[in-house]
Predicted model as a PDB file, atoms N, CA, C, CB and O in Angstrom, pLDDT in the B-factor column:
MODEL        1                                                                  
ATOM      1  N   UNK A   1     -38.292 -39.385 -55.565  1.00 52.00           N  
ATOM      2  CA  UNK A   1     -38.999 -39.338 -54.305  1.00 52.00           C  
ATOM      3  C   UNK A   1     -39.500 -37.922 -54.059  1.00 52.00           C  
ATOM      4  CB  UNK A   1     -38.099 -39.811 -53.153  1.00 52.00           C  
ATOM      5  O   UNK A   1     -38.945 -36.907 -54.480  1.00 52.00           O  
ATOM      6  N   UNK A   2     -40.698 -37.972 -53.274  1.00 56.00           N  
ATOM      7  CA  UNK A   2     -40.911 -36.475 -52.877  1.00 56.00           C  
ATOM      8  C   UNK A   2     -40.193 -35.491 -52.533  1.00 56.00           C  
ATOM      9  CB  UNK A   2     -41.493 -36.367 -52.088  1.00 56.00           C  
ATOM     10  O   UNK A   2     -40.088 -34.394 -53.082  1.00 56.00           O  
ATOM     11  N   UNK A   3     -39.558 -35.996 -51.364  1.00 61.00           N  
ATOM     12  CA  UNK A   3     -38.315 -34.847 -51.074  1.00 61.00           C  
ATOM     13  C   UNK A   3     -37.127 -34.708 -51.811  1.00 61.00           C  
ATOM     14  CB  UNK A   3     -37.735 -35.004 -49.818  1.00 61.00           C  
ATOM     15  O   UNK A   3     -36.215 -34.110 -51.240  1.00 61.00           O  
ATOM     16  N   UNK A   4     -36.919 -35.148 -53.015  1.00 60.00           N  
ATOM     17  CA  UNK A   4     -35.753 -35.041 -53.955  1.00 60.00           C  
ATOM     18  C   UNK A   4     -34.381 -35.828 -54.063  1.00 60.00           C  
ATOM     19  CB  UNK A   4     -35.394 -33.878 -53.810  1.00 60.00           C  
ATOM     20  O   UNK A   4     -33.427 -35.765 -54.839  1.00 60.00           O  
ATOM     21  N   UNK A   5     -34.660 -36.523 -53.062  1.00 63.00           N  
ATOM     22  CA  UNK A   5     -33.281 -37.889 -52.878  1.00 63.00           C  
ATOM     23  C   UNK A   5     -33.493 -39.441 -53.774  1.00 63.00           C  
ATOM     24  CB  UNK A   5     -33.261 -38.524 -50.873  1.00 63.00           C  
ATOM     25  O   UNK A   5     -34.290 -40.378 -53.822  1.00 63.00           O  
ATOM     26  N   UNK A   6     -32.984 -39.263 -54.027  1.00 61.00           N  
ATOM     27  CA  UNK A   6     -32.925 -40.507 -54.771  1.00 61.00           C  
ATOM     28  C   UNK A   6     -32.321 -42.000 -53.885  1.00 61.00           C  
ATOM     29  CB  UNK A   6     -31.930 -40.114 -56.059  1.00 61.00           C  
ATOM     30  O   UNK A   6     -31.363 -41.954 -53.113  1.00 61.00           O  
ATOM     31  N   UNK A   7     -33.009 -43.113 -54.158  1.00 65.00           N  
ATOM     32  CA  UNK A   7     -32.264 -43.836 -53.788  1.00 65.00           C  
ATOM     33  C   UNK A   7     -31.128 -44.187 -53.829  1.00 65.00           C  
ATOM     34  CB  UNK A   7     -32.547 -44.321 -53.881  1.00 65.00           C  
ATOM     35  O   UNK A   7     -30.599 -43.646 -54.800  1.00 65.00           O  
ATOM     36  N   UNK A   8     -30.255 -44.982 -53.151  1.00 69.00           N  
ATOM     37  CA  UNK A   8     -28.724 -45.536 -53.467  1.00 69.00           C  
ATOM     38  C   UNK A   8     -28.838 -46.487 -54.400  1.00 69.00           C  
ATOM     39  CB  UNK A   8     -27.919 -46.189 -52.257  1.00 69.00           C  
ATOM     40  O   UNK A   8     -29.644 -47.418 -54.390  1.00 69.00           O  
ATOM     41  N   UNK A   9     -27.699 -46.152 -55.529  1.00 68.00           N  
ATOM     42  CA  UNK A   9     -27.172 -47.367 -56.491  1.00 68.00           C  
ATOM     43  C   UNK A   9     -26.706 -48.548 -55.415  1.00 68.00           C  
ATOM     44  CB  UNK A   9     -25.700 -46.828 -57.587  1.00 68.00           C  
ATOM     45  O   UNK A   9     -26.082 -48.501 -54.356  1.00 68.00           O  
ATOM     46  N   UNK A  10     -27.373 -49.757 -56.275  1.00 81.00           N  
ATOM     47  CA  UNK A  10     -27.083 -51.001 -55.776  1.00 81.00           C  
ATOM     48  C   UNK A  10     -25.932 -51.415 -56.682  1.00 81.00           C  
ATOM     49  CB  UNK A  10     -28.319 -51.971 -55.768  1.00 81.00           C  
ATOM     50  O   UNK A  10     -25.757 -50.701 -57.670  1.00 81.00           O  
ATOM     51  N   UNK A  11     -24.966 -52.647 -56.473  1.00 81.00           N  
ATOM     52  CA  UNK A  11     -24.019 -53.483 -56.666  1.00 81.00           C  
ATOM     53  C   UNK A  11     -24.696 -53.519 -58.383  1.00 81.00           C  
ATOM     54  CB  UNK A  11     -23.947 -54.963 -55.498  1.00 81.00           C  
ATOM     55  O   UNK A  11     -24.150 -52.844 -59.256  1.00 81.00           O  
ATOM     56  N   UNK A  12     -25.571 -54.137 -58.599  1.00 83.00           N  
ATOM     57  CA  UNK A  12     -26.174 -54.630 -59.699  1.00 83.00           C  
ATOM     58  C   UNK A  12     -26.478 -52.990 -60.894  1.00 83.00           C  
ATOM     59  CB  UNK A  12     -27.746 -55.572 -59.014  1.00 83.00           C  
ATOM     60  O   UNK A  12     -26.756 -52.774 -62.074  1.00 83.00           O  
ATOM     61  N   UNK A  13     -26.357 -52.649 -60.352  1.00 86.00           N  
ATOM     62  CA  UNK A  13     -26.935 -51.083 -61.344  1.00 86.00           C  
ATOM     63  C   UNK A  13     -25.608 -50.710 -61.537  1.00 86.00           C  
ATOM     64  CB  UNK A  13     -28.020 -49.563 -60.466  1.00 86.00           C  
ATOM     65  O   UNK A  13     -25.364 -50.455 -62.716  1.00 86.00           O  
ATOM     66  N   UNK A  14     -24.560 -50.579 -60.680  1.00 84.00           N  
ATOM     67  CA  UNK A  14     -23.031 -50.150 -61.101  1.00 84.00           C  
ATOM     68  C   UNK A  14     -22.754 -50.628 -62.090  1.00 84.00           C  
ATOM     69  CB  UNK A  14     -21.948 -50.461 -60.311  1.00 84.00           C  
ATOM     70  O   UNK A  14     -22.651 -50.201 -63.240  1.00 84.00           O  
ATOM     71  N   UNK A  15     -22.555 -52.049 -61.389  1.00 86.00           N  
ATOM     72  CA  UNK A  15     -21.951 -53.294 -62.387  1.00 86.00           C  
ATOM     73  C   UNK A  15     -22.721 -53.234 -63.853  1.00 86.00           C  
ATOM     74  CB  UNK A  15     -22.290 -54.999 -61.625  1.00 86.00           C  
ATOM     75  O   UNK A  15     -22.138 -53.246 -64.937  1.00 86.00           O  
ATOM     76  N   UNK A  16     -23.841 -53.180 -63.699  1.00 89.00           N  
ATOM     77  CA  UNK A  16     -24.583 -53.028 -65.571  1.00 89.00           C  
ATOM     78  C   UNK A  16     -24.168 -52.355 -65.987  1.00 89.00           C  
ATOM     79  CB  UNK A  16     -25.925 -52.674 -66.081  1.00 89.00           C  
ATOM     80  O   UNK A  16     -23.689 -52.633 -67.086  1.00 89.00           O  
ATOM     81  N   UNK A  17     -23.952 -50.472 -65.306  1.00 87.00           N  
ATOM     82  CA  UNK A  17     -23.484 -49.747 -65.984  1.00 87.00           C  
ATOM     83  C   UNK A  17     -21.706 -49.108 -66.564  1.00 87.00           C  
ATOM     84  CB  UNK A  17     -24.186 -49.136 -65.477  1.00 87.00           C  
ATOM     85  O   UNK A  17     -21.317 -48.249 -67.355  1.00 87.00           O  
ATOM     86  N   UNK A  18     -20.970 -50.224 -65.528  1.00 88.00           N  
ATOM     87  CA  UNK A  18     -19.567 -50.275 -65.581  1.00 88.00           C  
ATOM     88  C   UNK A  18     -19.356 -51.101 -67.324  1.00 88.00           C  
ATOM     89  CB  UNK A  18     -18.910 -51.276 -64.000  1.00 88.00           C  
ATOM     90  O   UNK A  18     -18.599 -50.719 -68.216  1.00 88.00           O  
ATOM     91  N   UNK A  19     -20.212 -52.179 -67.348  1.00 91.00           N  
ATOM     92  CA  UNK A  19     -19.998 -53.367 -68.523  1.00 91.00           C  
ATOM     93  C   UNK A  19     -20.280 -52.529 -69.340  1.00 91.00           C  
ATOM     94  CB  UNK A  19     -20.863 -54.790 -68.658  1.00 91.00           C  
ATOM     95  O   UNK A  19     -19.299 -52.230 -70.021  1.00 91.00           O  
ATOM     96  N   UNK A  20     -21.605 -51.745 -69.722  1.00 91.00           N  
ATOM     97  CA  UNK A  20     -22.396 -51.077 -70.817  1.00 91.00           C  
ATOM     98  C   UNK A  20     -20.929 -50.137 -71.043  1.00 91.00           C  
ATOM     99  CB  UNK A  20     -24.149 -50.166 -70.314  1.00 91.00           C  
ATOM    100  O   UNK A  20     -20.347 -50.597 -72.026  1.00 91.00           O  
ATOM    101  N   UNK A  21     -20.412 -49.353 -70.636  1.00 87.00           N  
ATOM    102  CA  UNK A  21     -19.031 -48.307 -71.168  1.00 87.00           C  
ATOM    103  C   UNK A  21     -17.999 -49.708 -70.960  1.00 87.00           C  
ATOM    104  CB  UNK A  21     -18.498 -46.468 -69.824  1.00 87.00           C  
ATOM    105  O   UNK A  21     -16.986 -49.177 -70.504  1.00 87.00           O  
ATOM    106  N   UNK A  22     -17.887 -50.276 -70.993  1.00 89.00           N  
ATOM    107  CA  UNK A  22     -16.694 -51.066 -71.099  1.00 89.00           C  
ATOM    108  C   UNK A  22     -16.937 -51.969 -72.489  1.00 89.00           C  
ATOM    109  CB  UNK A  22     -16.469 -52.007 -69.668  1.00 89.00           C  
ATOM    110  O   UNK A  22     -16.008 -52.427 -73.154  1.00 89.00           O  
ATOM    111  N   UNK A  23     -18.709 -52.183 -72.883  1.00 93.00           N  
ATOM    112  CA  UNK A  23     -18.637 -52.439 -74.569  1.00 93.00           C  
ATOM    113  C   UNK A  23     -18.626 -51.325 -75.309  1.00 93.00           C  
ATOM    114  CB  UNK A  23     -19.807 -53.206 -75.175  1.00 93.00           C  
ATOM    115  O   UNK A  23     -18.008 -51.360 -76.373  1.00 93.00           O  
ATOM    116  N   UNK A  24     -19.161 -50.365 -74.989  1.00 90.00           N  
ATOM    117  CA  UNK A  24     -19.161 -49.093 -75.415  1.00 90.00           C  
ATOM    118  C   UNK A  24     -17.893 -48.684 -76.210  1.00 90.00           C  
ATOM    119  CB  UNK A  24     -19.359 -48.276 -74.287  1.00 90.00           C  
ATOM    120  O   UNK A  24     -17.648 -48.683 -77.417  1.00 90.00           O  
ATOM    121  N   UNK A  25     -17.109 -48.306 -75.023  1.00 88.00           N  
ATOM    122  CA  UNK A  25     -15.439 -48.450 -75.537  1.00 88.00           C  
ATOM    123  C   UNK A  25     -14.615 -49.814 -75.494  1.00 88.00           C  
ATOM    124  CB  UNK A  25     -14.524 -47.505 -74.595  1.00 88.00           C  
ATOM    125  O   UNK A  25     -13.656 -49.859 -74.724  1.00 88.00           O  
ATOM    126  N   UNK A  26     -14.896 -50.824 -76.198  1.00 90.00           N  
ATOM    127  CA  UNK A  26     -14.497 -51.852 -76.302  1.00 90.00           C  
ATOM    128  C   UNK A  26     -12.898 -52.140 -77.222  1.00 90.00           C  
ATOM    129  CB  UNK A  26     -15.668 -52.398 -76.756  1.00 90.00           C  
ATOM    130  O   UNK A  26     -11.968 -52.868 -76.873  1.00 90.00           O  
ATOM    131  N   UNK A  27     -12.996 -51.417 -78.276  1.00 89.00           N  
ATOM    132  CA  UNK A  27     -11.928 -51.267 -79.171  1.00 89.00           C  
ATOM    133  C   UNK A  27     -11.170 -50.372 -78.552  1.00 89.00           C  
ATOM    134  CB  UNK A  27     -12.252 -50.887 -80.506  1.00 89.00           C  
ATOM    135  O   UNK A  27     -10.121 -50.229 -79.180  1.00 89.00           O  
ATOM    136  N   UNK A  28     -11.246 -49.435 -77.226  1.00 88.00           N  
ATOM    137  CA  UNK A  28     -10.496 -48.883 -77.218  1.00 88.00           C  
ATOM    138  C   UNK A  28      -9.750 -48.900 -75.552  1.00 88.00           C  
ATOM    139  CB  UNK A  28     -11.009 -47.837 -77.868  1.00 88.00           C  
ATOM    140  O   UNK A  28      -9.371 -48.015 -74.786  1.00 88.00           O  
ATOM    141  N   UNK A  29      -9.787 -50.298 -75.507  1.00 87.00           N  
ATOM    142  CA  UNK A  29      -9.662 -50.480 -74.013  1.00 87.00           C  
ATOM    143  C   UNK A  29     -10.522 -50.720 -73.279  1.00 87.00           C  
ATOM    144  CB  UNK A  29      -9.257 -49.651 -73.453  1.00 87.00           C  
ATOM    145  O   UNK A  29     -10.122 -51.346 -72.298  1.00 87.00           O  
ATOM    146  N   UNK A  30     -11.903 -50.443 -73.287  1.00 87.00           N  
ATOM    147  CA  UNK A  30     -12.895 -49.920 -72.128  1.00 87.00           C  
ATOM    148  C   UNK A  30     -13.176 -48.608 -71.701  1.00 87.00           C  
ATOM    149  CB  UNK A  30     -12.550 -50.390 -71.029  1.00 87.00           C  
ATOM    150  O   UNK A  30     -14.069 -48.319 -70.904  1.00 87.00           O  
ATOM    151  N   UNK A  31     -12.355 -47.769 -72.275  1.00 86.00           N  
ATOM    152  CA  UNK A  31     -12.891 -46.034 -72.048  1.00 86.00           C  
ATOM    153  C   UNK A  31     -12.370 -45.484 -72.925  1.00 86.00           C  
ATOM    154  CB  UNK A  31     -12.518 -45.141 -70.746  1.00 86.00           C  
ATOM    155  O   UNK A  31     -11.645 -45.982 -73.787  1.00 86.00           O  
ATOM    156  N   UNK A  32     -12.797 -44.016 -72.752  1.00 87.00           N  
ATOM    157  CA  UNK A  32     -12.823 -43.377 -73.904  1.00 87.00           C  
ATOM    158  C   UNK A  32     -11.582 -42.124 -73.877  1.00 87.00           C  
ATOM    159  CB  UNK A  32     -14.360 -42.860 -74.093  1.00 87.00           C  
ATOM    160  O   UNK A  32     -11.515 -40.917 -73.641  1.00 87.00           O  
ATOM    161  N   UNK A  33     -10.493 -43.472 -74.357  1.00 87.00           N  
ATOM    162  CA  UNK A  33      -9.629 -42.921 -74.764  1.00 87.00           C  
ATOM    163  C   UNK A  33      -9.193 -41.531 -76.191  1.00 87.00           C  
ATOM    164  CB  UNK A  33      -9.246 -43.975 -74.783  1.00 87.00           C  
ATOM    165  O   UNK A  33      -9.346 -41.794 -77.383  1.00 87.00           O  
ATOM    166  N   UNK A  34      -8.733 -40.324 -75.755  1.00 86.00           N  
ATOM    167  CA  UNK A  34      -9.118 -39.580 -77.290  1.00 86.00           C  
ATOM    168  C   UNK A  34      -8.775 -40.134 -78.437  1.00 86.00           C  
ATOM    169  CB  UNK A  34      -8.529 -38.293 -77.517  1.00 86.00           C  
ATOM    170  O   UNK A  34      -7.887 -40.986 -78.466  1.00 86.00           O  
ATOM    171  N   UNK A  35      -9.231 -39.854 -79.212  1.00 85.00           N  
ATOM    172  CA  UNK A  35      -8.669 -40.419 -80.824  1.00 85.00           C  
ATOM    173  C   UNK A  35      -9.628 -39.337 -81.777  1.00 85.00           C  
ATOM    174  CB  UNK A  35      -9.163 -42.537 -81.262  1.00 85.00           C  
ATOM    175  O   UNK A  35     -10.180 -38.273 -81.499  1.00 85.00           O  
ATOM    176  N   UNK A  36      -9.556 -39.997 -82.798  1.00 85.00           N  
ATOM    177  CA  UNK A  36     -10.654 -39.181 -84.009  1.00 85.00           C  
ATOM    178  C   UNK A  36     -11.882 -39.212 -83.679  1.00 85.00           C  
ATOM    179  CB  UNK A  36     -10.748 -39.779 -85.478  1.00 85.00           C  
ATOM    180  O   UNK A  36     -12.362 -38.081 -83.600  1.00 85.00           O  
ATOM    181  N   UNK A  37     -12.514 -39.954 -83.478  1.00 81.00           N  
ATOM    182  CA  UNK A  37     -13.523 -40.336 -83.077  1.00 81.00           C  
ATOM    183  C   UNK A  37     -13.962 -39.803 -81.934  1.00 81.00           C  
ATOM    184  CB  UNK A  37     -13.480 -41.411 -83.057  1.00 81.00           C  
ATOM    185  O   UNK A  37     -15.038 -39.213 -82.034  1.00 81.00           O  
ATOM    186  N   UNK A  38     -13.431 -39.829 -80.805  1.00 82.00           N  
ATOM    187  CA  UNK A  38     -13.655 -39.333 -78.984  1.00 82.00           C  
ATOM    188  C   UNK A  38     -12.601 -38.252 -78.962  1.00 82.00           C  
ATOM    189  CB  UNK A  38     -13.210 -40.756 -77.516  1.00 82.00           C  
ATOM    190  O   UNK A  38     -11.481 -38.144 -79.460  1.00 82.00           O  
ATOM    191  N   UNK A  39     -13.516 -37.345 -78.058  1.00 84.00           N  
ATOM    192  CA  UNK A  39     -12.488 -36.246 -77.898  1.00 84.00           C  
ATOM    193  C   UNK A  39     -12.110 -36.626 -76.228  1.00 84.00           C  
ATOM    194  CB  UNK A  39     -13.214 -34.450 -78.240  1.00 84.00           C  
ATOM    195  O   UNK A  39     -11.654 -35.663 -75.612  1.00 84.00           O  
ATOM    196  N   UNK A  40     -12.251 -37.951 -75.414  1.00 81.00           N  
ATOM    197  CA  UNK A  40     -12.303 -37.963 -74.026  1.00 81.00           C  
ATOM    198  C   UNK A  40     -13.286 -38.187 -72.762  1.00 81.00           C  
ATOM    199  CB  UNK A  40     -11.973 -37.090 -73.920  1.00 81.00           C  
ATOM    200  O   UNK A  40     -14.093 -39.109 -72.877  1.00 81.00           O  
ATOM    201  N   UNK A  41     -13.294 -37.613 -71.853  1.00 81.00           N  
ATOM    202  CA  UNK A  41     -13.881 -37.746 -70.994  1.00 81.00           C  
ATOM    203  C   UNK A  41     -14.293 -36.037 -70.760  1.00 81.00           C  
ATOM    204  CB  UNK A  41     -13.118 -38.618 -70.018  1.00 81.00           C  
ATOM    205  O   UNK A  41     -13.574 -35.154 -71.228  1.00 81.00           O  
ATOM    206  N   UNK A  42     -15.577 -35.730 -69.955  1.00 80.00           N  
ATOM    207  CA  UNK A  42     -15.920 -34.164 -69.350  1.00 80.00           C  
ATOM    208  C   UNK A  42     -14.917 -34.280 -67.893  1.00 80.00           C  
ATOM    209  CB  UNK A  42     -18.028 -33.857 -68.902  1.00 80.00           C  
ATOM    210  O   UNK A  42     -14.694 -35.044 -66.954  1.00 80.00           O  
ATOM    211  N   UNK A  43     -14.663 -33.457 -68.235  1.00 80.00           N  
ATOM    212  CA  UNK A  43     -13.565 -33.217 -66.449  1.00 80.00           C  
ATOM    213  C   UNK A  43     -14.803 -32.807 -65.369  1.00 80.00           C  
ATOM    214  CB  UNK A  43     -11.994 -31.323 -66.453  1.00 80.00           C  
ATOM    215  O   UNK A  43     -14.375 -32.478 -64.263  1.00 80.00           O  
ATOM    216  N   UNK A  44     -15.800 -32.787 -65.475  1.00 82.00           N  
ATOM    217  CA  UNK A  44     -16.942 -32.625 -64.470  1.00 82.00           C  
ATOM    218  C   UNK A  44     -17.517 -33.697 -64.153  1.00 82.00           C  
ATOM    219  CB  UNK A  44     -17.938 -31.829 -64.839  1.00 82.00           C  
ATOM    220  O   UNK A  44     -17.950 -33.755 -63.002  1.00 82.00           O  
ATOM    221  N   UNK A  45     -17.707 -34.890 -65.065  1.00 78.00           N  
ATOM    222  CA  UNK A  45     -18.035 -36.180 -64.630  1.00 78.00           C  
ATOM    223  C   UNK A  45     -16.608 -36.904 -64.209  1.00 78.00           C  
ATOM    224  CB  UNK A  45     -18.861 -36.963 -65.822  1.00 78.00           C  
ATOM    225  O   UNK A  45     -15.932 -37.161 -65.205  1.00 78.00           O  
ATOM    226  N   UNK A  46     -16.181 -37.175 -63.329  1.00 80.00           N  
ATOM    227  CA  UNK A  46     -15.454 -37.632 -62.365  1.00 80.00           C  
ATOM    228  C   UNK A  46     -15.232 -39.817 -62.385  1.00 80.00           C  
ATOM    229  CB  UNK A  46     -16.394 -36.844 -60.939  1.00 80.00           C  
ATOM    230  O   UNK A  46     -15.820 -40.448 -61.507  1.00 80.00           O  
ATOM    231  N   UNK A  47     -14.529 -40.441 -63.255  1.00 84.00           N  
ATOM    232  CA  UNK A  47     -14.664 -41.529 -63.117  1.00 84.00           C  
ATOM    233  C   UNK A  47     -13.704 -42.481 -62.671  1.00 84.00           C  
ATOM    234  CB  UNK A  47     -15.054 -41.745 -63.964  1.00 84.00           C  
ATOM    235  O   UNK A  47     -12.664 -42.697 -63.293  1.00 84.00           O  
ATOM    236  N   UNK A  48     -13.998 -43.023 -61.677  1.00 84.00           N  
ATOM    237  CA  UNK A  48     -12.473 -43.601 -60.607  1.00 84.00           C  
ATOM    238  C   UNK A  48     -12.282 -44.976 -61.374  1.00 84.00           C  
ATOM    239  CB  UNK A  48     -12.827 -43.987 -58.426  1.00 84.00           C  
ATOM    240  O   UNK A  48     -11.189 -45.505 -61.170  1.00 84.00           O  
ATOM    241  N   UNK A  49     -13.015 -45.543 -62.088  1.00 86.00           N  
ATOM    242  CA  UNK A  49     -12.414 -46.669 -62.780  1.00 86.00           C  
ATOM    243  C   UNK A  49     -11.852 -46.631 -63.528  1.00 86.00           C  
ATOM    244  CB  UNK A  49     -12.884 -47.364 -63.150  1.00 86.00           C  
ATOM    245  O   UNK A  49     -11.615 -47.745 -63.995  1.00 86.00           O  
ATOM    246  N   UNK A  50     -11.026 -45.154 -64.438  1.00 87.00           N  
ATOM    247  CA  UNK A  50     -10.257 -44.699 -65.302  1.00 87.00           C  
ATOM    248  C   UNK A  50      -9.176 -45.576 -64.573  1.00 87.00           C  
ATOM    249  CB  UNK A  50     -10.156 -43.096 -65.507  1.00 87.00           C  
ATOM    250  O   UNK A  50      -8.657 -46.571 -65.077  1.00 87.00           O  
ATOM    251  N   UNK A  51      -8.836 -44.959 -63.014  1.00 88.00           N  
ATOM    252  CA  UNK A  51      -7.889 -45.224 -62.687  1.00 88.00           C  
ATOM    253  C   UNK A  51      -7.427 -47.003 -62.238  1.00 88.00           C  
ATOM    254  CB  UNK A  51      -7.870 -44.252 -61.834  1.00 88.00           C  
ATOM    255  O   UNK A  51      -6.347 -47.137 -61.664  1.00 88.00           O  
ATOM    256  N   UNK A  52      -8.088 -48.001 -62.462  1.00 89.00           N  
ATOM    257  CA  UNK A  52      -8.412 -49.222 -61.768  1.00 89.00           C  
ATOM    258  C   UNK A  52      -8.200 -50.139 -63.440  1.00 89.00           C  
ATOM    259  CB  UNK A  52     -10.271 -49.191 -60.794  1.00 89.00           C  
ATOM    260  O   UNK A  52      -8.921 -50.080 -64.436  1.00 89.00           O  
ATOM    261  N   UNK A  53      -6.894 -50.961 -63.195  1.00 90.00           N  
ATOM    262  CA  UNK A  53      -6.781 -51.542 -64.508  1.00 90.00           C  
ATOM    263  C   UNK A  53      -7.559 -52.355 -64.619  1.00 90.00           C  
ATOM    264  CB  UNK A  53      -5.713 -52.036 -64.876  1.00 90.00           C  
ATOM    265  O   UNK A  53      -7.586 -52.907 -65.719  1.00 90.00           O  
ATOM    266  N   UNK A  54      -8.318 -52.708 -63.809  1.00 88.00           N  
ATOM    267  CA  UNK A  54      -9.578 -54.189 -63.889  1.00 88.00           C  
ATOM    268  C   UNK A  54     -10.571 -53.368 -65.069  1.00 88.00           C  
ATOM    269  CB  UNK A  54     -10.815 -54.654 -61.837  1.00 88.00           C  
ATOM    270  O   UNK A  54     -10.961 -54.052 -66.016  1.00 88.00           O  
ATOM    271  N   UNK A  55     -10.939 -52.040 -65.012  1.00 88.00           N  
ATOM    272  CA  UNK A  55     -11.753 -51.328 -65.524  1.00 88.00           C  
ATOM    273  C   UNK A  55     -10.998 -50.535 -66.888  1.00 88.00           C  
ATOM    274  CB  UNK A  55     -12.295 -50.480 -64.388  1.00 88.00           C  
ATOM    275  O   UNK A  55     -11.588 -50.334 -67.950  1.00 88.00           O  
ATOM    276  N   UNK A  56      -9.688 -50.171 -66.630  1.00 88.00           N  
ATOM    277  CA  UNK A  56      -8.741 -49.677 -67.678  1.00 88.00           C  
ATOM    278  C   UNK A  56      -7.725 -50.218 -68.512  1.00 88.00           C  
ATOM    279  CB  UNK A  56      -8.182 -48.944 -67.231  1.00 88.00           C  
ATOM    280  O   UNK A  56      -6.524 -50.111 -68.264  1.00 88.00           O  
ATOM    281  N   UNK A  57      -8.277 -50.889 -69.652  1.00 90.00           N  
ATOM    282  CA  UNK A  57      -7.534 -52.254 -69.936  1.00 90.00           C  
ATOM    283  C   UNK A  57      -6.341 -51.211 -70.851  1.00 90.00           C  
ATOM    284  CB  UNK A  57      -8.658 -53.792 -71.003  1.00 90.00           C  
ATOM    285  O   UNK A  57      -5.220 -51.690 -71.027  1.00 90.00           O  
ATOM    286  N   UNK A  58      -6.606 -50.007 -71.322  1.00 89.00           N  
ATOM    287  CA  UNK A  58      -6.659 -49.374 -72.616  1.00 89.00           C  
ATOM    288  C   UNK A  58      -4.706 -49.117 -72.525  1.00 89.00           C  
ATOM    289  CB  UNK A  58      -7.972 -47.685 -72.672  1.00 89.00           C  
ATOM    290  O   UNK A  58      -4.225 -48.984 -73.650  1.00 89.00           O  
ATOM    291  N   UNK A  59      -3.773 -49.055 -71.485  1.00 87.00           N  
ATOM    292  CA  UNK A  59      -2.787 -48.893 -71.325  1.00 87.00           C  
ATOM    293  C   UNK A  59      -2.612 -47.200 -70.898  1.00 87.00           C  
ATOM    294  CB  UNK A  59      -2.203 -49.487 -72.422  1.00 87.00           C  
ATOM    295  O   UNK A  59      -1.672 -46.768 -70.231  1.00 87.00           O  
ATOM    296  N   UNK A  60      -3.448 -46.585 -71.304  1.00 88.00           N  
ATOM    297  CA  UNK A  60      -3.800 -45.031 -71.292  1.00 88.00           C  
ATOM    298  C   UNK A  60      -3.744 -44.616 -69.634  1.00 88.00           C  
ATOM    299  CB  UNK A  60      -5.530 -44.713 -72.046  1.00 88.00           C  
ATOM    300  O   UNK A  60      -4.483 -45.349 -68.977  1.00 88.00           O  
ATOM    301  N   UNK A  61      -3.103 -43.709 -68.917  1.00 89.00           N  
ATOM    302  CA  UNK A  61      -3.460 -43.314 -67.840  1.00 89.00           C  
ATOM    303  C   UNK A  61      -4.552 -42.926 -67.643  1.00 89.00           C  
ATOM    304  CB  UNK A  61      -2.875 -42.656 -67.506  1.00 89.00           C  
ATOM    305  O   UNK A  61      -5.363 -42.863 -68.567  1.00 89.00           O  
ATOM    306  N   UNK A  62      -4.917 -42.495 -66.145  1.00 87.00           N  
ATOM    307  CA  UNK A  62      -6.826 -42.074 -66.050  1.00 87.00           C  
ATOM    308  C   UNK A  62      -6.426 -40.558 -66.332  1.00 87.00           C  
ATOM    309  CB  UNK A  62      -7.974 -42.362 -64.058  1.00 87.00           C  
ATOM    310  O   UNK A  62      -7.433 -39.910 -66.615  1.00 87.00           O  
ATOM    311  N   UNK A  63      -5.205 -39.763 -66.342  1.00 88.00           N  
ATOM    312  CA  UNK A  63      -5.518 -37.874 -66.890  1.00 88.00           C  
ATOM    313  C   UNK A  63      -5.560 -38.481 -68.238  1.00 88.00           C  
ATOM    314  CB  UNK A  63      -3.997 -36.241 -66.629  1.00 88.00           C  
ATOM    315  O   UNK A  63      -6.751 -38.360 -68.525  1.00 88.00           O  
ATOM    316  N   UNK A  64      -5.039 -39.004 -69.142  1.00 86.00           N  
ATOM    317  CA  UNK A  64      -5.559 -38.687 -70.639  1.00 86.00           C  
ATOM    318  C   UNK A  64      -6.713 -38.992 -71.241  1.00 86.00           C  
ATOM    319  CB  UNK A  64      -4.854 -39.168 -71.469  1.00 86.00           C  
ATOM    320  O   UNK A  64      -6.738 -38.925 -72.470  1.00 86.00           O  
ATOM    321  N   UNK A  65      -7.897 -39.384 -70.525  1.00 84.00           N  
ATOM    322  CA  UNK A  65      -9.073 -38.541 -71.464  1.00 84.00           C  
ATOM    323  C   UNK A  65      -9.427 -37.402 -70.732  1.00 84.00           C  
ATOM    324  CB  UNK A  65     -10.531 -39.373 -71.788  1.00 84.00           C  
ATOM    325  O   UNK A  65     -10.589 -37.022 -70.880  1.00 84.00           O  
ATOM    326  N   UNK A  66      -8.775 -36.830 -70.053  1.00 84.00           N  
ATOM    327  CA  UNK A  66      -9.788 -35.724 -69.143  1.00 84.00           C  
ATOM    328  C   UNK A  66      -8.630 -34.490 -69.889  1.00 84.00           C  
ATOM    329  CB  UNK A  66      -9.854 -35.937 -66.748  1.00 84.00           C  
ATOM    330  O   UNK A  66      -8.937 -33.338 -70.194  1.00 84.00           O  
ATOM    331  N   UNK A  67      -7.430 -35.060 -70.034  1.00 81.00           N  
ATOM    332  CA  UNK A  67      -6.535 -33.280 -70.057  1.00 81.00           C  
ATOM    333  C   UNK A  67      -5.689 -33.669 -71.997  1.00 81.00           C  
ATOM    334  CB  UNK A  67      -4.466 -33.058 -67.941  1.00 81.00           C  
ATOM    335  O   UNK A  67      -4.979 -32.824 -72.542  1.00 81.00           O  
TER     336      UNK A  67                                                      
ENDMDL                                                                          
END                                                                             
């Protein structure tokens, strides 16, 4: 937009983008748990469904991809 705001995420844009990282990391729970492969999560991007087992199948708490 002109003045630099963006619209609000709708229900439907979350939800696409909650599923898309949940095939993403599919083998590994749904997020990106570390391993060889992933070193984690950026501790600057901030993601509350780490913490939400509907979203965190992986058994992993939400600090271990961040620390």
């Amino acid at each position: 937009m002109a003045d630099g705001t963006r619209p609000p995420m709708t229900r439907k844009n979350i939800n696409w983008i909650r599923e898309l990282y949940r095939d993403v990391y599919s083998e590994a729970g749904g997020v990106p748990v570390p391993s060889a492969i992933n070193a984690g999560s950026y501790i600057n991007h901030a993601d509350a469904d780490l913490a939400d087992p509907a979203w965190n199948t992986s058994r992993t708490s939400w600090a271990e991809p961040y620390f």
